[in-house]
C-alpha positions in Angstrom: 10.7 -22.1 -12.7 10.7 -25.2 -10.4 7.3 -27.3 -11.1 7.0 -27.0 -7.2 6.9 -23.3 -7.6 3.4 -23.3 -9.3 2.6 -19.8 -11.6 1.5 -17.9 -8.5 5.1 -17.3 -7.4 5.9 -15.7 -11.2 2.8 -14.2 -11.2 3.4 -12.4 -7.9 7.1 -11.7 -8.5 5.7 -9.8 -11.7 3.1 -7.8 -10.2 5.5 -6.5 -7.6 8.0 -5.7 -10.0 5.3 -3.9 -11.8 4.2 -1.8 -8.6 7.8 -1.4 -7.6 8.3 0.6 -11.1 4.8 2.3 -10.6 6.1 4.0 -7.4 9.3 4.9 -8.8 7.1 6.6 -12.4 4.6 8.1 -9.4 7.4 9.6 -7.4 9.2 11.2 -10.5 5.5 12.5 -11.0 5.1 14.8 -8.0 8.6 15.7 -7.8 8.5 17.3 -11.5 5.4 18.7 -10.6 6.6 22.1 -10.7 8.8 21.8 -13.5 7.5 23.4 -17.1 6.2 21.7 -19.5 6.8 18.6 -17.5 4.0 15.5 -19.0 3.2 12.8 -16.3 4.3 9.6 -17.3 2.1 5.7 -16.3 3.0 2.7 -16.1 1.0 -0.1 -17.6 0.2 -2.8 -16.6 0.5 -5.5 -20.0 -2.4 -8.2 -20.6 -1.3 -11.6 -19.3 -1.7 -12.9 -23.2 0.7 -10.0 -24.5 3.2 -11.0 -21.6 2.9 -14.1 -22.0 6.3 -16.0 -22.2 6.8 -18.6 -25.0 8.8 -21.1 -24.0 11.5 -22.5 -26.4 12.3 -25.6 -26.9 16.1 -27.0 -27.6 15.7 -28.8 -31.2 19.3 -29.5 -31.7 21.9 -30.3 -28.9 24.5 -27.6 -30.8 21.8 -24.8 -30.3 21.9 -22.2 -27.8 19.8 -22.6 -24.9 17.5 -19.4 -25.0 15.9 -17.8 -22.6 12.9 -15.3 -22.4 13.0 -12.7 -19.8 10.1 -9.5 -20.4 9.1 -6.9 -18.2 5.1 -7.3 -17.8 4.3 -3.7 -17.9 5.0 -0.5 -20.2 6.0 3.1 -19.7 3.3 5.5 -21.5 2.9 9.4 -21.3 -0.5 10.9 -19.9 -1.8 14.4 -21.3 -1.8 17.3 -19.3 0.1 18.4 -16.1 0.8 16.6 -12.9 -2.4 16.5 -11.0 -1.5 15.9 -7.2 -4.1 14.7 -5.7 -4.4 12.1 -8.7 -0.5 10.9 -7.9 -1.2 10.8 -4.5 -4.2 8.7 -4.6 -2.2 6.8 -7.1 0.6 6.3 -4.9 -1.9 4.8 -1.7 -3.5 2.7 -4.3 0.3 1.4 -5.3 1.2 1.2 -1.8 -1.7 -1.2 -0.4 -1.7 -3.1 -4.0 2.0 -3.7 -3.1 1.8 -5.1 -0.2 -0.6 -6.7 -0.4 0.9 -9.0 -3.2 4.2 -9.0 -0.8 2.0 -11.1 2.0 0.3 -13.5 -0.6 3.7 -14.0 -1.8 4.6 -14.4 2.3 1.8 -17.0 2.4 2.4 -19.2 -0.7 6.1 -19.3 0.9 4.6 -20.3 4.1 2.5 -23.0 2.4 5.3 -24.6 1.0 7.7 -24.5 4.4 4.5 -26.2 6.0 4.5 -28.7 3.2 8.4 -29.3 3.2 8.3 -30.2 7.4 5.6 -32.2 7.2 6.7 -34.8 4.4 10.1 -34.9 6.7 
């Protein structure tokens, strides 16, 4: 990423994409909640050392430029049946922990289109 996009950007961008996936796991969830033997599933959230991406470096000009994309969460099964209540408290938690990364994400942006007309 750009050096004028600091981490927060990626940062955010992950966490969405994390929540995004969480609502999709969450809605599966209470729609199978009728179906037999049916196990929740979660999504988890991995620690920022685990996730963390290594950057490569180009040693020889004749190597392959690489490039390391990951997903920053995992998909685990939970023991049990579907609870409802739990998924739907699951799913407001999701909800408001989604957008609320959406408008810090709004604000960095609008940070940095303050920034860019003032230096004009």
């Amino acid at each position: 990423m750009n050096k004028i996009f600091d981490r927060t950007i990626g940062r955010l961008e992950s966490f969405i994409a994390y929540r995004s996936k969480r609502q999709e796991v969450i809605v599966s969830n209470v729609s199978n909640i009728d179906t037999p033997g049916y196990t929740p599933a979660e999504v988890k959230f991995v620690d920022e050392i685990k996730a963390a991406k290594v950057r490569m470096m180009r040693t020889n000009e004749h190597h392959l430029q690489g490039k390391n994309e990951g997903k920053n969460y995992s998909l685990e099964r939970e023991e049990g049946p579907v609870s409802l209540e739990k998924s739907m408290a699951n799913l407001a938690e999701n909800h408001l922990m989604h957008n609320a990364a959406i408008e810090m994400l709004a604000r960095k942006f609008k940070s940095l289109q303050t920034v860019l007309k003032e230096t004009r």
